[in-house]
SETI-73092 format. One record per residue: x, y, z of N, C-alpha, C in turn; residue in one letter. Coordinates in steps of 0.001 Angstrom, whole numbers, plus 500000, padded with zeros to 6 digits. Atoms other than C-alpha are relative to their C-alpha. Layout:
((X, Y, Z), (X, Y, Z), (X, Y, Z), 'a')
...
# end
This chain:
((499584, 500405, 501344), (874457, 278654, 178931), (499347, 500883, 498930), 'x')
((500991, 499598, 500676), (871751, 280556, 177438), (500756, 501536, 499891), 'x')
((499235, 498848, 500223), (873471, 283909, 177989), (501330, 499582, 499164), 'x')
((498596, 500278, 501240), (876812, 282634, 176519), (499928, 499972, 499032), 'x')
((500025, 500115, 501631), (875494, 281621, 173492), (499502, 501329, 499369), 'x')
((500269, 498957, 500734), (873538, 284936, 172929), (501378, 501050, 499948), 'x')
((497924, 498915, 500068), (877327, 287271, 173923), (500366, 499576, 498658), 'x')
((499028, 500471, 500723), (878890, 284574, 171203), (499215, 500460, 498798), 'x')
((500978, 499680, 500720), (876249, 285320, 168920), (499679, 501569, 499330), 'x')
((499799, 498637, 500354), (876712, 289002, 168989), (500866, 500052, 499938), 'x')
((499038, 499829, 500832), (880009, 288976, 168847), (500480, 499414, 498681), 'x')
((500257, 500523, 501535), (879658, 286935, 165502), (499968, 500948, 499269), 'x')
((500317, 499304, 500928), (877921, 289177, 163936), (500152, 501208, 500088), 'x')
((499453, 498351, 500046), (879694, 292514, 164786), (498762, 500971, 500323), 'x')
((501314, 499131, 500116), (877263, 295367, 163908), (498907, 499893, 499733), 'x')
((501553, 500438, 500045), (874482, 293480, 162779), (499484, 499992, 498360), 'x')
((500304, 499684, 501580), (874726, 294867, 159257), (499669, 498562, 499455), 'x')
((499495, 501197, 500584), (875638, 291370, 157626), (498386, 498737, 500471), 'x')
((500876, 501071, 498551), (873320, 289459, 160197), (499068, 500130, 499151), 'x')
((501607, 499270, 500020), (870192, 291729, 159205), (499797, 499886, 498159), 'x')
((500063, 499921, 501037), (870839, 291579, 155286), (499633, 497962, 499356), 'x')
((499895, 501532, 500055), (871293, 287359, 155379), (498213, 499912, 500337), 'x')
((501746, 500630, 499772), (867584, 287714, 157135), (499210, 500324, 499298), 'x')
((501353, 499442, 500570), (866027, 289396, 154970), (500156, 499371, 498636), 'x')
((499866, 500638, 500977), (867542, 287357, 151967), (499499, 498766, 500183), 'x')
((500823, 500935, 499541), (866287, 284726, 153619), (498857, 499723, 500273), 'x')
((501459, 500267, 500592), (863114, 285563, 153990), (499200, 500332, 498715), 'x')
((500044, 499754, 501442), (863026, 286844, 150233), (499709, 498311, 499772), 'x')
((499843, 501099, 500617), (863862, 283326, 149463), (498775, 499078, 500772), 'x')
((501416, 500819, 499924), (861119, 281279, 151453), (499031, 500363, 499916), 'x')
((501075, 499376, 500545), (858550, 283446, 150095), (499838, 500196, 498662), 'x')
((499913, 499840, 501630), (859532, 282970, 146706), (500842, 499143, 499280), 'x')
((498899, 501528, 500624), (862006, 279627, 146178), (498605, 499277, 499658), 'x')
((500292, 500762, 499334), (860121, 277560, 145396), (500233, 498235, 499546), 'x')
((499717, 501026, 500560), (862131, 274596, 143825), (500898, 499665, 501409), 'x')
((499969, 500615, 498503), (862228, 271930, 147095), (502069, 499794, 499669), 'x')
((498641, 500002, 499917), (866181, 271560, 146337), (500609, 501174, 500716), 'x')
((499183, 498196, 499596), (867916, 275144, 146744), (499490, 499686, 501502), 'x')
((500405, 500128, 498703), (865344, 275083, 149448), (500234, 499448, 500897), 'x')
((498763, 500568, 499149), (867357, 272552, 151261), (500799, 500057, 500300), 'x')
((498410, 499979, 499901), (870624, 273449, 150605), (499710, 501686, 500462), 'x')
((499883, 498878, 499917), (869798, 277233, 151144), (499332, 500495, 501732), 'x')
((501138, 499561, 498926), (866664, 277626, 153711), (500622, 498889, 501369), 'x')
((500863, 500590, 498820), (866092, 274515, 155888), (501644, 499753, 500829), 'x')
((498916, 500680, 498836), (869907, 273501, 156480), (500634, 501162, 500583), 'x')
((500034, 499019, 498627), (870519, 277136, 158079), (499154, 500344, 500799), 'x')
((500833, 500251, 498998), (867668, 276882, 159806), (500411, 498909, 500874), 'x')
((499468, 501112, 498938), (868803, 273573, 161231), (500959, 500514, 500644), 'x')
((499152, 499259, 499265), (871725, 274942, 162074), (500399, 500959, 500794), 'x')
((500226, 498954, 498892), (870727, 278018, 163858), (499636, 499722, 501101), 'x')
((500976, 501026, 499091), (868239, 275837, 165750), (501071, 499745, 500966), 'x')
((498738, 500834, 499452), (871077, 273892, 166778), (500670, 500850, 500742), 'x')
((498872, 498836, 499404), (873572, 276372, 167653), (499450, 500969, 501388), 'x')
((500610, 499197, 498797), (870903, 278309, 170248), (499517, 498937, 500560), 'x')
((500765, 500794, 498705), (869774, 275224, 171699), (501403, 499737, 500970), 'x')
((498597, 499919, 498728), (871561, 275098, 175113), (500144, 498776, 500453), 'x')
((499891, 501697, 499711), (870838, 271186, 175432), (501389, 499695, 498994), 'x')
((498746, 500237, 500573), (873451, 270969, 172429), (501366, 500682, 500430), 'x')
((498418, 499459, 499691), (876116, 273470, 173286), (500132, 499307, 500899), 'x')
((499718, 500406, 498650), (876272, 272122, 176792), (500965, 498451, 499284), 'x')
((499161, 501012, 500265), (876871, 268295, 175070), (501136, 500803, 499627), 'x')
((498899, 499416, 500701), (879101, 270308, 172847), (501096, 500442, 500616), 'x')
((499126, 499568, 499181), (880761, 271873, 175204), (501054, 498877, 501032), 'x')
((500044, 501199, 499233), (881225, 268279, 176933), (501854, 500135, 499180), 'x')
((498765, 500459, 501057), (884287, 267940, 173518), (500681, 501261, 499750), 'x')
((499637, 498595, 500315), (884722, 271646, 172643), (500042, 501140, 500831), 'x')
((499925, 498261, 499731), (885351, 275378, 173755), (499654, 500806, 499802), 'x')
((501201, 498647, 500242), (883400, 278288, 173300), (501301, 500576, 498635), 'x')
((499387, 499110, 501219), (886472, 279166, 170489), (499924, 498955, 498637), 'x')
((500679, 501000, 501120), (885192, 275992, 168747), (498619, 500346, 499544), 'x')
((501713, 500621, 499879), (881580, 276011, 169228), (499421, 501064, 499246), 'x')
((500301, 498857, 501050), (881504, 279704, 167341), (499914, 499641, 498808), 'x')
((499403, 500224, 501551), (882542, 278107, 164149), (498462, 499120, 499795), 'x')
((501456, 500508, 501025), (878895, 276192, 163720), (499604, 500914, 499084), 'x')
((501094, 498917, 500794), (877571, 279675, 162654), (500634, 500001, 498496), 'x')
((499316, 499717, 501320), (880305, 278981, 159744), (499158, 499078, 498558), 'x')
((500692, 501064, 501119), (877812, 276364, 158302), (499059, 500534, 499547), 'x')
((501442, 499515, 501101), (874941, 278756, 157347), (500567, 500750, 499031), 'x')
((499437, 499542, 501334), (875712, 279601, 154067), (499846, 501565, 499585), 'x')
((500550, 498516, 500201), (875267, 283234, 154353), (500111, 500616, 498650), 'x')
((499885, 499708, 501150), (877004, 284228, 151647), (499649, 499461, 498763), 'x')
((500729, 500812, 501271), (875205, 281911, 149033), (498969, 500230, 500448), 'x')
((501573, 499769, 499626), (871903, 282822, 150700), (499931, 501921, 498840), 'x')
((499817, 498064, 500530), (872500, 286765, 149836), (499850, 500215, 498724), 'x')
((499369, 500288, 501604), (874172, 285639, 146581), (498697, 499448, 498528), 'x')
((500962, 500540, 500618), (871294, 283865, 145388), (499106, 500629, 499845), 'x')
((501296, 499285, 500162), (868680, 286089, 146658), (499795, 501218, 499114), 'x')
((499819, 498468, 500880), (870117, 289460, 145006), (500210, 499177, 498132), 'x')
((499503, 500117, 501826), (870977, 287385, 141712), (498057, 499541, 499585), 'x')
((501181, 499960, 499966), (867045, 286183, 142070), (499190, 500966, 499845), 'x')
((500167, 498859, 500114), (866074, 289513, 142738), (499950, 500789, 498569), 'x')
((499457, 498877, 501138), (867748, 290935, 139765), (499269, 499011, 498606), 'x')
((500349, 500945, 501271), (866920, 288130, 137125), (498126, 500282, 499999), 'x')
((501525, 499619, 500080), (862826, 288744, 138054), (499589, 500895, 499749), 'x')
((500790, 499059, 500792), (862790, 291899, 137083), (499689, 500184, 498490), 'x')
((500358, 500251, 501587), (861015, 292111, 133327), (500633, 501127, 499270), 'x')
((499810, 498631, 500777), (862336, 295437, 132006), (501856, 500002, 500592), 'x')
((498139, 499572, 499705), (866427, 296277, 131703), (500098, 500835, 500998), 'x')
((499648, 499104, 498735), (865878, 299262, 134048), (499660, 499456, 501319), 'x')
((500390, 500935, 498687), (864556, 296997, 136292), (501299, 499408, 500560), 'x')
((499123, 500900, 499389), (867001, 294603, 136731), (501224, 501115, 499819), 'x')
((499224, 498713, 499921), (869490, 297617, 136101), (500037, 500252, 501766), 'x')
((500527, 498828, 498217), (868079, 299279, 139852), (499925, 498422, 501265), 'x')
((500131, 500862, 499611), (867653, 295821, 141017), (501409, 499994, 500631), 'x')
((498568, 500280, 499718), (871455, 294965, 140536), (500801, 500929, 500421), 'x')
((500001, 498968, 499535), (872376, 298277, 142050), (499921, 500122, 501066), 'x')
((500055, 500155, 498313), (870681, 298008, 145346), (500515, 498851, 500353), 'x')
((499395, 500701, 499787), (871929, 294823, 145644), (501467, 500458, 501034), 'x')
((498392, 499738, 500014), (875364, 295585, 144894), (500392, 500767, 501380), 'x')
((499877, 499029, 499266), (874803, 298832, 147316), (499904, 499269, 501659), 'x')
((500739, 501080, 498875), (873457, 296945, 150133), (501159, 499108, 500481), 'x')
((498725, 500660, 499577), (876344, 294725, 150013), (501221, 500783, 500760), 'x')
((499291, 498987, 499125), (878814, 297458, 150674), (499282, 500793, 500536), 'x')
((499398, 499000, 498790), (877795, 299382, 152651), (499192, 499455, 501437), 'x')
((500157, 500583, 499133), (876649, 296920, 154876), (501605, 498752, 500207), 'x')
((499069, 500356, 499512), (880043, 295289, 155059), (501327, 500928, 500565), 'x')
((498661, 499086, 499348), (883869, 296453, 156246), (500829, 499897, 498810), 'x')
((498751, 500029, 501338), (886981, 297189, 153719), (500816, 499015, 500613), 'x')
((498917, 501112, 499692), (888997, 294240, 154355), (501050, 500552, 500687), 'x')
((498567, 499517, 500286), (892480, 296205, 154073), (499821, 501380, 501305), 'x')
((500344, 499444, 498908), (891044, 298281, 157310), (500828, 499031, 500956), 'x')
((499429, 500604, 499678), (892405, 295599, 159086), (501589, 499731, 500067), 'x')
((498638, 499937, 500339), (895917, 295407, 159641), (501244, 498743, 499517), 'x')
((499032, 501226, 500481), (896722, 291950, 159221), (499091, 499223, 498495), 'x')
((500719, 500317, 501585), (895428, 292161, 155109), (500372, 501203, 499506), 'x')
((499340, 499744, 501296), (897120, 293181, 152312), (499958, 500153, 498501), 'x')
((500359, 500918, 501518), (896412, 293182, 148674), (501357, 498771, 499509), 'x')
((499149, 500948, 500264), (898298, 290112, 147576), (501212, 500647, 499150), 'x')
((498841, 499565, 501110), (901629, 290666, 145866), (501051, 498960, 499704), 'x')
((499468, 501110, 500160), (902707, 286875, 145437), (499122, 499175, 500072), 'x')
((501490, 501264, 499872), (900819, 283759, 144768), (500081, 499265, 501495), 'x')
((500386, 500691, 498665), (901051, 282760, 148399), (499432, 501038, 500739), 'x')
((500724, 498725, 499220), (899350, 286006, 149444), (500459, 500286, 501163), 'x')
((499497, 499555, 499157), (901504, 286841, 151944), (500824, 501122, 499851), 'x')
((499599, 498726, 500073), (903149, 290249, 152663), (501407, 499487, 498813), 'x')
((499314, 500685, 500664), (906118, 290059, 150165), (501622, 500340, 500650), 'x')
((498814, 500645, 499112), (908629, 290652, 152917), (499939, 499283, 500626), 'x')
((499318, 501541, 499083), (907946, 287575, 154476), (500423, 499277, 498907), 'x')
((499811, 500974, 500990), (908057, 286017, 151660), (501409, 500254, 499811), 'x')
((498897, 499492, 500300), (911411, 287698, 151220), (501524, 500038, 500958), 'x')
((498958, 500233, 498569), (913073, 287195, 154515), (499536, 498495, 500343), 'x')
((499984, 501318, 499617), (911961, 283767, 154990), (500800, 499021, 498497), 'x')
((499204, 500550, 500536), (913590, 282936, 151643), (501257, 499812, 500113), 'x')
((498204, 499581, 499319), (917253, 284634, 153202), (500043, 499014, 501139), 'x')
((499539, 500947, 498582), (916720, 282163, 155973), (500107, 498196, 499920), 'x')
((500363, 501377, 500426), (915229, 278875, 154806), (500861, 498946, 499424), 'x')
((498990, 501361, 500522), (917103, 275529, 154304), (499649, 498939, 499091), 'x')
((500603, 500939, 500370), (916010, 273246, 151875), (499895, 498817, 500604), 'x')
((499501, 501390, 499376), (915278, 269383, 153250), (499738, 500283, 501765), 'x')
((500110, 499895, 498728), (915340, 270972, 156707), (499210, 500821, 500809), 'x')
((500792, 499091, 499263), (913312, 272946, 159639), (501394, 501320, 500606), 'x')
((499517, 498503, 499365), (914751, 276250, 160944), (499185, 500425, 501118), 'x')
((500908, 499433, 499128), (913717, 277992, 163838), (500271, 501289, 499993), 'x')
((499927, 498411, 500012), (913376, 281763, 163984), (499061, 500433, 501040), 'x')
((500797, 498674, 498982), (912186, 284872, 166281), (499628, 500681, 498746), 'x')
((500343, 499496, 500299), (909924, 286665, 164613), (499516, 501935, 500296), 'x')
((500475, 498425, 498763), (908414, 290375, 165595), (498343, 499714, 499683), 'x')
((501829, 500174, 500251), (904429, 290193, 165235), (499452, 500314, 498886), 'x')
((500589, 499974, 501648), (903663, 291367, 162016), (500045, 499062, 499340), 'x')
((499798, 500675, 501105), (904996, 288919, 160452), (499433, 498518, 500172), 'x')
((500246, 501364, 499290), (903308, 285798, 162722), (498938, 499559, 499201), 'x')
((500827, 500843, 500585), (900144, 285155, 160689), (500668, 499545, 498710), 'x')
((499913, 500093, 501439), (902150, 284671, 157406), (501201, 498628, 499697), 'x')
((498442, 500591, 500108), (905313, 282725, 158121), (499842, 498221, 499406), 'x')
((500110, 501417, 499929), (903924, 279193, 158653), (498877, 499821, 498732), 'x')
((501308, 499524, 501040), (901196, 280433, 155511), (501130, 499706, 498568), 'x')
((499167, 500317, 501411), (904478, 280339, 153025), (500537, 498621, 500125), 'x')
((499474, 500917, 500003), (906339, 278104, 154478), (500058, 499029, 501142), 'x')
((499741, 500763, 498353), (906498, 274834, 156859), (501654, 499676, 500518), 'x')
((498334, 500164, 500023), (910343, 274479, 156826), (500481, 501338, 500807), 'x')
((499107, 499275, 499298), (910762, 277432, 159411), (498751, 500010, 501181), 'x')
((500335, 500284, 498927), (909752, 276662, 162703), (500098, 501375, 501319), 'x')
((499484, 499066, 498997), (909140, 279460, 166088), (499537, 500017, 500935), 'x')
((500542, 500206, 498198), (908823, 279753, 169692), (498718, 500584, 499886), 'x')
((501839, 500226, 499948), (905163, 281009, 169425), (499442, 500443, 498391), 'x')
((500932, 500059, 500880), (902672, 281641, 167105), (499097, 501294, 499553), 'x')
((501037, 499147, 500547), (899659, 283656, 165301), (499394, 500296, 501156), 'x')
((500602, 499995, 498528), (897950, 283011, 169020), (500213, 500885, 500521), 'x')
((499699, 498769, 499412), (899741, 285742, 170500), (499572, 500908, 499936), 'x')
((500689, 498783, 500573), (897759, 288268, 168547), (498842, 500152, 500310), 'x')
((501495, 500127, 499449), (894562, 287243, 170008), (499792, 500236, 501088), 'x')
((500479, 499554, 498238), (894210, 288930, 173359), (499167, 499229, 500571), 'x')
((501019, 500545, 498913), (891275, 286920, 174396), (500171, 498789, 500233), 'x')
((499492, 501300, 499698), (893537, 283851, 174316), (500890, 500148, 501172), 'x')
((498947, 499911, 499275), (895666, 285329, 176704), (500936, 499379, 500185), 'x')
((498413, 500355, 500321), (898999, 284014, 175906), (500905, 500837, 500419), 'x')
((499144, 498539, 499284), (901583, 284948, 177905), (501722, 499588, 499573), 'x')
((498869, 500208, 500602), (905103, 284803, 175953), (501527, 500967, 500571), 'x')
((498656, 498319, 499806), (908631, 286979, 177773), (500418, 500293, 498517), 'x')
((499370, 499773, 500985), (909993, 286624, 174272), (498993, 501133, 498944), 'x')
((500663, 498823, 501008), (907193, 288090, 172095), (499498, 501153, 500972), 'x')
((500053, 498786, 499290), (906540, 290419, 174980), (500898, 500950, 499538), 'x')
((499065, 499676, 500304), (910292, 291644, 174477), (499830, 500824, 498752), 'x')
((499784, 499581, 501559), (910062, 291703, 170756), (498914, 501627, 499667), 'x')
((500920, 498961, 500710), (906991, 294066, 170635), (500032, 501348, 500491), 'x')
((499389, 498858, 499193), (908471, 296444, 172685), (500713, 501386, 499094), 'x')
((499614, 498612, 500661), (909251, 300265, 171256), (501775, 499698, 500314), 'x')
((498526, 500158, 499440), (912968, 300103, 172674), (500014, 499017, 500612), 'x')
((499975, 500681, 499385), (913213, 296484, 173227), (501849, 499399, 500611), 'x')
((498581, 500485, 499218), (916184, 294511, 175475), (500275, 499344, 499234), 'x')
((498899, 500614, 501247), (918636, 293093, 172274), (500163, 499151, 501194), 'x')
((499051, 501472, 499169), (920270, 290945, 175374), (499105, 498810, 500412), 'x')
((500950, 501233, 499047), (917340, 289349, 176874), (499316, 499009, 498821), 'x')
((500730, 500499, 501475), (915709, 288847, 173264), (501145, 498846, 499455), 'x')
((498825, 500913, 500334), (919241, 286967, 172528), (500000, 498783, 501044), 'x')
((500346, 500909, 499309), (918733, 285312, 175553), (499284, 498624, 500203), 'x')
((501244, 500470, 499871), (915280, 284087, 175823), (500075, 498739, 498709), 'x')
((499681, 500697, 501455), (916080, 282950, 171656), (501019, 498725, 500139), 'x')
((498860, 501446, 499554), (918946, 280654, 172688), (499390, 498714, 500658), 'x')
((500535, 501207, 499043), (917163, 278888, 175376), (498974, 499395, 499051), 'x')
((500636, 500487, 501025), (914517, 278059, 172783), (500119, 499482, 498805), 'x')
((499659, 500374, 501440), (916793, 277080, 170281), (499851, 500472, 498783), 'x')
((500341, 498839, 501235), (916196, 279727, 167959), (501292, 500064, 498887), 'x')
((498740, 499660, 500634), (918861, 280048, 164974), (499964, 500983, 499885), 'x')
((499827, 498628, 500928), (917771, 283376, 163603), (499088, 500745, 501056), 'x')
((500721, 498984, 499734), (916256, 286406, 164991), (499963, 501400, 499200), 'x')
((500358, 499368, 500746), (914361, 288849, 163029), (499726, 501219, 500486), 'x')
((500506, 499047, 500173), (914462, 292367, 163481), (499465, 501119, 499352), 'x')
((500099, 498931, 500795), (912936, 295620, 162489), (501231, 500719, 499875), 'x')
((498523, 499110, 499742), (915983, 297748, 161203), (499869, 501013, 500622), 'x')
((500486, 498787, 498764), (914170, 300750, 162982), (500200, 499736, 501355), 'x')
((500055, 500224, 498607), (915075, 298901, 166334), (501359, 500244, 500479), 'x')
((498436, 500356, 499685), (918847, 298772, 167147), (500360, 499161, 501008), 'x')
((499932, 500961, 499222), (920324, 296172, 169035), (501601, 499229, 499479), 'x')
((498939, 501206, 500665), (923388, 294348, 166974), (500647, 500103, 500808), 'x')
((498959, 500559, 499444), (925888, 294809, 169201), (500030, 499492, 501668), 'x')
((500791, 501221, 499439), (923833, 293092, 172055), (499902, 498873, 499607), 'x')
((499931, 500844, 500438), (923013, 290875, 169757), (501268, 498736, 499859), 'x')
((498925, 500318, 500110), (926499, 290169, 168948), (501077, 499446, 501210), 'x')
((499465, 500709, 498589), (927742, 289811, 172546), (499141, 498559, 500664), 'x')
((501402, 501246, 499703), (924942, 287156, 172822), (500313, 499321, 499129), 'x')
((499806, 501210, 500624), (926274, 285154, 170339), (499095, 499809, 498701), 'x')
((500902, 499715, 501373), (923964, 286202, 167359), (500976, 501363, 499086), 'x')
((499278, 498846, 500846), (926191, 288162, 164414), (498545, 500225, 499031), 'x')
((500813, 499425, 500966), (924299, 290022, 161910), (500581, 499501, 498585), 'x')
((499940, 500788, 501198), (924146, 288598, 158463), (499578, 500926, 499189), 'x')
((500221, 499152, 500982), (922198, 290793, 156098), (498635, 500638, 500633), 'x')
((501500, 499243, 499595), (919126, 293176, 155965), (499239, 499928, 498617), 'x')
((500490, 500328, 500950), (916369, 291991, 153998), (498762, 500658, 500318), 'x')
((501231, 499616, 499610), (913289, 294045, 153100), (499833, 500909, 501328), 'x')
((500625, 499371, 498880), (913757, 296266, 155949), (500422, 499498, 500910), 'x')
((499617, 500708, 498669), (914571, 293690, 158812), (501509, 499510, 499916), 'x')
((498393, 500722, 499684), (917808, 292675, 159923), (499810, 499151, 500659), 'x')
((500177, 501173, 499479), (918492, 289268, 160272), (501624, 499452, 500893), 'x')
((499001, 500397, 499468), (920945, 287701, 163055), (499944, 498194, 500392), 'x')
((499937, 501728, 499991), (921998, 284280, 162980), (500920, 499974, 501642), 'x')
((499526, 500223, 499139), (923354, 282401, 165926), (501250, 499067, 499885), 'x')
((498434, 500264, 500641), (927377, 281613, 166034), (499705, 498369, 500310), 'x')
((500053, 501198, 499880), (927638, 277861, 165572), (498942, 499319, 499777), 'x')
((501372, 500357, 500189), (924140, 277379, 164325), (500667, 498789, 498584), 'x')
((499780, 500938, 500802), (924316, 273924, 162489), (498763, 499980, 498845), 'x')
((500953, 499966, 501009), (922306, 274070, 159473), (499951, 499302, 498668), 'x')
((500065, 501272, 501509), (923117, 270973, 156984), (499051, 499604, 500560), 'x')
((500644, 500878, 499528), (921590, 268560, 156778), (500139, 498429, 500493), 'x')
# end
C-alpha cells in the first residue's frame, strides 16, 4: 500500500516544481504566521491532510469505498494555491522600502511561472471564446443539432468529447470524456472507428444505429457520405468544419 501511495503521489505532482514551491511557502508561513487562524485554515489542515493521505491504515479503509482514481483527489484539499498565494503576498507586503516589495513581487511572480506549465500546451484547452468556455465549434454544431424539451443522441469524433455534455445536457452519446484517458482503458469499436485516419463510414453507420444514435459528426477532412448514405444516414449540413449526418426516420418531436 505504501508503494502505491508514494507512485500516486508522484504522479500528482508531475515535476516537482509546484510540489517544492507549496513547501517552501509553507514553511515561510510557520515560521512567520503567526495569527492562530490562517494558521488553521492554511498550515495545520494540510498537514492533516497529508498525514492522512500517506497513512496506509487510511487508504487501505479508503480503499475498502474508493479507487486509487478517487483516493488521488484528497491531495485536492491542501490548499496549495492559497498557501503560495498568501505566502508571496506576505512576502511582498513585509518588505519596508518600494524596491523591496518591487523585487519581492517579482520573484514571486517569477517563481510562479516558471515553475508551472502553459495551460494551452495541452490540447484539450483553449482560450475561451463563449461564456460556456467551450471550443466555439461545439458550441456551434451542437446548436445545428439540439432539440429543445428533448435529448438527442450523437457520435461524436474525440475532440469534441470533453465539451459536449460541458454546453449542453440535451444531447446525449454512446461514450464519453473516459475514452481519452488511457489509463482507464476503455475499450469502445465505435470511438475506435471514429479516431481512425481513413476511418470505415459503413461500420461507423453501423455501430451508430445499433446504439441509437440520430446524428453522426464528422470531420469534413474525412470522407464517407456516400457510406453514410447507404447506411441510412443523409447528410444535412456542414457546420464549423464538420459534417453532420442525420439518420433517415430519426423521430425528433417531441
Amino acid at each position: 500500500m505504501w508503494s502505491e501511495i508514494i507512485l500516486m503521489f508522484k504522479n500528482y505532482i508531475g515535476n516537482g516544481w509546484a510540489a517544492g514551491l507549496f513547501a517552501a511557502a509553507f514553511l515561510y508561513l510557520l515560521l512567520t504566521e503567526k495569527d492562530r487562524t490562517k494558521r488553521i485554515i492554511l498550515l495545520y489542515t494540510s498537514a492533516l491532510t497529508a498525514a492522512l493521505f500517506f497513512c496506509p491504515l487510511f487508504a487501505e479503509e479508503v480503499y475498502r469505498y474508493l479507487d486509487e482514481e478517487t483516493y488521488y483527489r484528497i491531495l485536492w484539499l491542501v490548499p496549495m494555491t492559497a498557501v503560495i498565494a498568501y505566502a508571496g503576498i506576505r512576502l511582498t507586503a513585509g518588505c519596508q522600502k518600494t524596491w523591496g516589495k518591487a523585487a519581492a513581487a517579482f520573484f514571486v511572480c517569477a517563481a510562479i511561472v516558471l515553475t508551472g506549465d502553459y495551460v494551452y500546451d495541452n490540447p484539450y484547452f483553449e482560450p475561451a471564446s463563449n461564456r460556456f468556455h467551450v471550443p466555439q465549434t461545439v458550441a456551434l454544431v451542437c446548436d445545428a443539432i439540439i432539440v429543445e424539451g428533448r435529448e438527442v443522441r450523437a457520435v461524436f469524433p474525440g475532440e469534441m468529447l470533453p465539451y459536449v455534455r460541458q454546453y449542453t445536457a440535451n444531447i446525449c452519446m454512446p461514450y464519453g470524456r473516459e475514452m481519452a484517458v488511457e489509463r482507464w482503458q476503455n475499450d469502445n469499436p465505435l470511438y475506435d472507428e471514429m479516431g481512425e485516419e481513413e476511418p470505415d463510414c459503413e461500420k461507423i453507420a453501423l455501430l451508430a444505429a445499433q446504439q441509437d444514435c440520430h446524428y453522426i459528426i464528422m470531420h469534413e477532412t474525412k470522407s464517407g457520405q456516400e457510406a453514410f448514405e447507404k447506411n441510412d444516414y443523409r447528410y444535412v449540413e456542414t457546420v464549423a468544419g464538420y459534417r453532420i449526418y442525420l439518420q433517415d426516420g430519426a423521430y425528433l418531436g417531441l
